[in-house]
Steps between C-alpha positions, in 0.01 A plus 500: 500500500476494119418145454250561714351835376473326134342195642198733633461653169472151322277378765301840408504438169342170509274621719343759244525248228331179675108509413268665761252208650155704442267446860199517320349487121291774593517681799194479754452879457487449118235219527272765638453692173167428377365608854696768589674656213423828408345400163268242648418740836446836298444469116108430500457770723676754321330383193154616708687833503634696249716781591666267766527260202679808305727558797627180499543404132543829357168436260150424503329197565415507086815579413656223706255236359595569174847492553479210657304333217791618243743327742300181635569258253879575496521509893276155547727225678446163532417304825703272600466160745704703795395865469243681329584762251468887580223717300517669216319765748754466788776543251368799352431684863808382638677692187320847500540508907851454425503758271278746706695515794813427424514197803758285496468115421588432846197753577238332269647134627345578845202664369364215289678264653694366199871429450732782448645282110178451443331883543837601256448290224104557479563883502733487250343274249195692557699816407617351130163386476293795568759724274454188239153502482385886550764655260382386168170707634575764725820614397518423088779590272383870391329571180426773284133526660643510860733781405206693312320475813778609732550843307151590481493428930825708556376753286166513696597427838866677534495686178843368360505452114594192304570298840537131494547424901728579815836364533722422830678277688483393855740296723353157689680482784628124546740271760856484328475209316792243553834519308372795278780764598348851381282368264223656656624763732359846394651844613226518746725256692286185538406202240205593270321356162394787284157484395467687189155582383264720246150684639193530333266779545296250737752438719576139332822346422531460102847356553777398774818362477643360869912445481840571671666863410678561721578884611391564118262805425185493395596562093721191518295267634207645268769424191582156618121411576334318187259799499750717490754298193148542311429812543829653440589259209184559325368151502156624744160553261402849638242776360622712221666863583171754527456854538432617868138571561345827364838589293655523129782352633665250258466159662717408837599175607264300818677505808605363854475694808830462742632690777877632497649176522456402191652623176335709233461323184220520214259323665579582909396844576663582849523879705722769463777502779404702818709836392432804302170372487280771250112529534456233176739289677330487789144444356682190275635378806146519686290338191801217495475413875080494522553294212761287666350450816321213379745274573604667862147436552516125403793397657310659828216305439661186479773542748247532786239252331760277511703554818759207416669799349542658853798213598778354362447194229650240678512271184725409210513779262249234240270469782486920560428502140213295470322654809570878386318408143262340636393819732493676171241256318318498826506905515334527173281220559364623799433859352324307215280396696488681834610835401548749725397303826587693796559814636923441570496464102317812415732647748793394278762375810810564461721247332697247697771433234804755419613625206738402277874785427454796305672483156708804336478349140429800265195459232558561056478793402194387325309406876615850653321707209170289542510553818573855461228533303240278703570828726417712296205351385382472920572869532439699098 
């Protein structure tokens, strides 16, 4: 019986080893693309229609063009003698569908009739590409200018003083990745990325950092983030400490607005904890989260712009990466230019992606009387 059970799994083996005889070099359904693949069957009319042409790339027909004239030189393909290349246009549809609704490859392979390899490696060299080319514009290293502008706009818009931005940290939900043990199992009990990012008072992404923490909090993957080591080191170029508006106050330092899972440090203003909670308290607590909810409100928006975030990354952890920056580049790149398109946005949806633990790390001594007094200064 033996001899025989270990001859089956050799003859098994072999089997799975010995090279698959391929029936066709492109299947007959395949061949049929340039008449009845959804680019070629539906992308000049949508073009005839914009807010079916928003619908389905998440941006405007201008917006689009100019993307695609960024990208087109670095997505151009050559011909060859036994297929012709795919477009620089295809490419670039084929990408933001992916990254609008979240499909599958196996999904898009039917829908534009084009093989499943072929749909993953144009979506993801797309991705680096579009984060590649967009970041240098639409999300620059910060400068002393940008900041200046920032606390004028909180001070304006949320009244907060001497604020830089939002801080928090999302999880990406994603497929466990192979051999990778807990690497990237989070106490929510499923395998994440944590997107880390900082708000402006637009709604824009000035910064995001994509990586694997684990079940960390929110303070230590801020701390481990290269925004974070700068900040907290003292190697970032921010605005000078300043009085608070309409005060003799001798000069404070600018600040980060976090919610309580981060830790209270010179430069991260977070709220008081949720007992014995006086008036001043309370009002601090108020200014902090209208000033905070930037970020809620941008993590909304591009959760349910782009819905990829509503399943699983099934993708090597890399891969996740690259598609979750480039989201972010696209975000502000479509605000720049779009703005505030349609009603669902001004509606701020809720956001798709869940937070990252709470932290108990106590602030200095230093942070706790700022804050203190940034209370007192909200209620005299």
């Amino acid at each position: 019986m033996y001899p025989d059970l270990l001859l089956l799994i050799c003859v098994a083996a072999y089997m799975r080893r010995r090279p698959r005889t391929r029936r066709y070099w492109v299947h007959p359904i395949l061949q049929q693309r340039r008449r009845k693949g959804q680019f070629w069957t539906l992308y000049r009319d949508l073009r005839q229609h914009p807010d079916k042409f928003f619908g389905y790339t998440r941006m405007s027909v201008g917006s689009f063009d100019c993307l695609l004239s960024k990208l087109k030189d670095a997505l151009q393909r050559q011909d060859t003698n036994y297929r012709r290349a795919i477009t620089p246009t295809e490419r670039l549809l084929i990408t933001l569908r992916f990254l609008a609704t979240g499909h599958s490859y196996a999904a898009l392979h039917y829908q534009f009739l084009m093989g499943r390899s072929t749909i993953r490696y144009l979506v993801l060299d797309t991705c680096k590409l579009i984060w590649k080319t967009l970041q240098p514009e639409f999300m620059p290293p910060p400068d002393l200018p940008m900041w200046e502008a920032n606390i004028q706009h909180f001070w304006e818009k949320h009244q907060f003083p001497n604020c830089l931005g939002a801080v928090d940290g999302k999880h990406v939900r994603i497929v466990m990745p192979a051999a990778t043990g807990s690497v990237y199992y989070n106490y929510k009990k499923y395998f994440s990325l944590v997107l880390m990012a900082v708000v402006d008072p637009n709604l824009k992404f000035i910064y995001v950092d994509v990586g694997a923490y684990g079940s960390s909090h929110d303070s230590a993957v801020f701390q481990h983030s290269r925004f974070g080591l700068k900040l907290l080191t003292g190697q970032m170029t921010l605005p000078a400490p300043r009085p608070w508006p309409d005060t003799q106050h001798p000069p404070y330092p600018c600040v980060f607005v976090a919610d309580e899972a981060f830790a209270l440090s010179e430069h991260v203003m977070r709220p008081y904890a949720q007992r014995d909670m006086s008036l001043k308290k309370k009002v601090f607590n108020q200014r902090l989260t209208k000033a905070r909810q930037v970020v809620e409100c941008a993590f909304g928006i591009l959760s349910n712009k782009w819905r990829i975030f509503h399943t699983a990354l099934k993708m090597q952890p890399q891969y996740a990466i690259a598609v979750v920056k480039a989201t972010c580049v696209l975000h502000n790149y479509v605000r720049t230019l779009d703005g505030m398109h349609t009603e669902e946005e001004e509606e701020i949806p809720p956001c798709a992606l869940q937070n990252v633990a709470p932290s108990t790390l106590r602030g200095p001594i230093s942070a706790i009387q700022m804050r203190d007094k940034l209370a007192d200064y909200f209620v005299p």
